[in-house]
Structures are given as structure tokens and as C-alpha cells.
C-alpha positions in Angstrom: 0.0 0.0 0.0 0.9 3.2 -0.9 -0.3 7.0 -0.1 -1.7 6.7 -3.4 -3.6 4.2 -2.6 -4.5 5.3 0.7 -6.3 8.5 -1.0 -8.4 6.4 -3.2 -9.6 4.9 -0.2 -10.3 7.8 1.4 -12.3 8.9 -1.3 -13.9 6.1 -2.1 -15.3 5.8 1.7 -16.3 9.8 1.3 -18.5 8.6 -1.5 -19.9 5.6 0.0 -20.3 7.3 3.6 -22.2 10.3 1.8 -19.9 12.4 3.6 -18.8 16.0 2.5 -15.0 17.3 3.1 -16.4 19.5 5.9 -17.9 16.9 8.0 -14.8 14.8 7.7 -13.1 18.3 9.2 -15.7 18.8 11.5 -14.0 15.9 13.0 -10.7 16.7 13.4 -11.8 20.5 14.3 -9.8 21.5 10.7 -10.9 23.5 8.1 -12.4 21.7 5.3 -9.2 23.6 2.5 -6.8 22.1 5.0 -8.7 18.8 5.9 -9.2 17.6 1.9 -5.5 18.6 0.9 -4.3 16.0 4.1 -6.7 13.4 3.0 -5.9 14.1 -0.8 -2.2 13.5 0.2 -0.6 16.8 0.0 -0.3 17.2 4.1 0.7 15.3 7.0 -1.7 14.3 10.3 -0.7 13.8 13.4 -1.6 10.0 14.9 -4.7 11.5 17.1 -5.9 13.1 13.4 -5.2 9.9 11.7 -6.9 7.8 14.5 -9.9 10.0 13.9 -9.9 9.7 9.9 -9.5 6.2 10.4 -12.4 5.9 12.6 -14.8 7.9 10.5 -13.8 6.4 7.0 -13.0 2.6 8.4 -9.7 2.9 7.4 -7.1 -0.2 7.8 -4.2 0.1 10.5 -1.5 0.9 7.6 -3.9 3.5 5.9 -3.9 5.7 9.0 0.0 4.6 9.5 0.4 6.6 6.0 -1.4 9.7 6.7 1.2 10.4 9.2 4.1 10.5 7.2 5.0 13.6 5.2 4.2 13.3 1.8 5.8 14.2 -1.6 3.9 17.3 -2.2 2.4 19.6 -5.5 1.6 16.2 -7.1 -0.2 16.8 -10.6 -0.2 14.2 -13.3 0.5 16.2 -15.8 3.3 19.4 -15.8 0.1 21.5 -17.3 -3.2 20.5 -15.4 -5.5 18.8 -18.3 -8.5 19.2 -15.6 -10.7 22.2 -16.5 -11.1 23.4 -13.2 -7.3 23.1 -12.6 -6.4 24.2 -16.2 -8.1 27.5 -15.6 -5.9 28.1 -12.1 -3.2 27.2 -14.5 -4.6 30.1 -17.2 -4.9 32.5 -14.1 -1.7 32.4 -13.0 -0.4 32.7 -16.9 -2.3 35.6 -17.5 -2.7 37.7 -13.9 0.8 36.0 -12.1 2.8 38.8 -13.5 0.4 41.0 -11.9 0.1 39.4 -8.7 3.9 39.3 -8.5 4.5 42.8 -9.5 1.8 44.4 -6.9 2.8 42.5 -3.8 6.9 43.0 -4.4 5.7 47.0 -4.8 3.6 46.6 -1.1 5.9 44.5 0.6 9.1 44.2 -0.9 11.4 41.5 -2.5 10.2 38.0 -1.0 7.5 35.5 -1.3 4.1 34.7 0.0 4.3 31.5 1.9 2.4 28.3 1.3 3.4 27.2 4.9 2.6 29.7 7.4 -1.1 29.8 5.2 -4.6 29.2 5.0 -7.3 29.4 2.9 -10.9 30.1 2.5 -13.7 29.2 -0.1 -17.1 30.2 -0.3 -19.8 29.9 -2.5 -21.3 33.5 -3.4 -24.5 34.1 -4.3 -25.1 36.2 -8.0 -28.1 36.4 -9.4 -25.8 36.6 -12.5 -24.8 33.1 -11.7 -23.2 31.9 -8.3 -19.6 33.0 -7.6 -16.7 30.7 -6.5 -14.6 33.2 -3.7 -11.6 32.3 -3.0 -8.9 33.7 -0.5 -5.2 32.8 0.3 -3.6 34.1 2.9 0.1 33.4 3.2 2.3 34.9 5.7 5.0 37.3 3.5 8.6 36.0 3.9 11.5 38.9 2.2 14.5 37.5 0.8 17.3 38.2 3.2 20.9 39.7 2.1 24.0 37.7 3.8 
């Protein structure tokens, strides 16, 4: 068994279980961005997390063994994301990153917004134009230091 395989377990219980990423977070008193990237393999838990996430998705011994161990992480299965949901993150970040880049090194400076010391929020937002996916990152800014 791999982590690999550990996440298709995960999901598959999710399905069977009916259970949405928040309730699975819910459990572990996580939020439901932080939760799902754990239990889709991009973060680590800690054994009482595990125990839990074990517990709620019947989970074998060596399953909740792997959720403890830090994982390879920014796994894609493609170098450009073929998904269309991902593909447009992709097309964001190709056509605003410049942007994005240019305006935070003018507010804060030569450096980088952390993906570490973060967190990260999404709502649904109501349009009557059509519903509105809101998404915020918040990441800690970390300056390049001179030695």
C-alpha cells in the first residue's frame, strides 16, 4: 500500500459514507481547504488526526499509518493541469501571475508569499448573475534576506 492508494480509499469511503469534506473536518476541528489537501495527500496528520480519519472512513491500520508520514507534495499528473477546473488556475496564474507578483513586491518588498505559514478560505457566493466561486489565500510574506 501506498499513499496513493490510501487516497483512493479515502475517497472512495467519502463517496460511500455520503460524507462531505467538511464533516470529515468537523472531525478533526480543521478546516475543510486544510482537511481535503491532508486526506488528498498533500499534508501530514498527526496520529490522534489519523486515528480520527480512520475511525470515521474505516480505514485499515496501515492507511492511518500513511497519513502520518509527510508526503511528496504539488503532485499533478500532468506538468500543465489537463482538468478544466485546474487548467483554468493554470490560465490564471499565466495571465494575472505577472500581476500578482509585481503588486505584492511593490507593497511589501522583494520576497514570497508563503504556502506554509497559510490558510485558505472558499465560499460559495450568491449572483443572481450566476453563483460566484470566492476564493482567499492568505500566506504569511517571507523577504529575501541579504547575507
Amino acid at each position: 500500500m501506498n499513499r496513493h492508494d490510501v487516497t483512493e480509499m479515502i475517497v472512495n469511503a467519502k463517496i460511500t459514507k455520503e460524507l462531505k469534506w467538511s464533516e470529515i473536518a468537523s472531525k478533526i476541528g480543521l478546516s475543510k481547504e486544510w482537511t481535503t489537501a491532508a486526506l488528498l495527500g498533500q499534508m501530514t496528520l498527526t496520529k490522534v488526526q489519523a486515528d480520527i480519519i480512520g475511525d470515521t472512513l474505516d480505514l485499515p491500520a496501515e492507511a492511518v499509518a500513511l497519513l502520518q508520514v509527510v508526503p511528496y507534495k504539488g503532485t499533478l499528473p500532468t506538468a500543465v493541469p489537463t482538468d478544466p477546473l485546474l487548467y483554468r488556475f493554470y490560465e490564471l496564474l499565466s495571465v494575472y501571475g505577472t500581476s500578482i507578483k509585481s503588486l505584492i513586491h511593490e507593497e511589501f518588498g522583494d520576497g514570497i508569499m508563503s504556502a506554509i505559514d497559510f490558510s485558505m478560505d472558499i465560499q460559495r457566493e450568491a449572483n443572481p448573475n450566476g453563483d460566484r466561486v470566492k476564493i482567499v489565500l492568505n500566506g504569511k510574506f517571507l523577504p529575501y534576506k541579504t547575507y
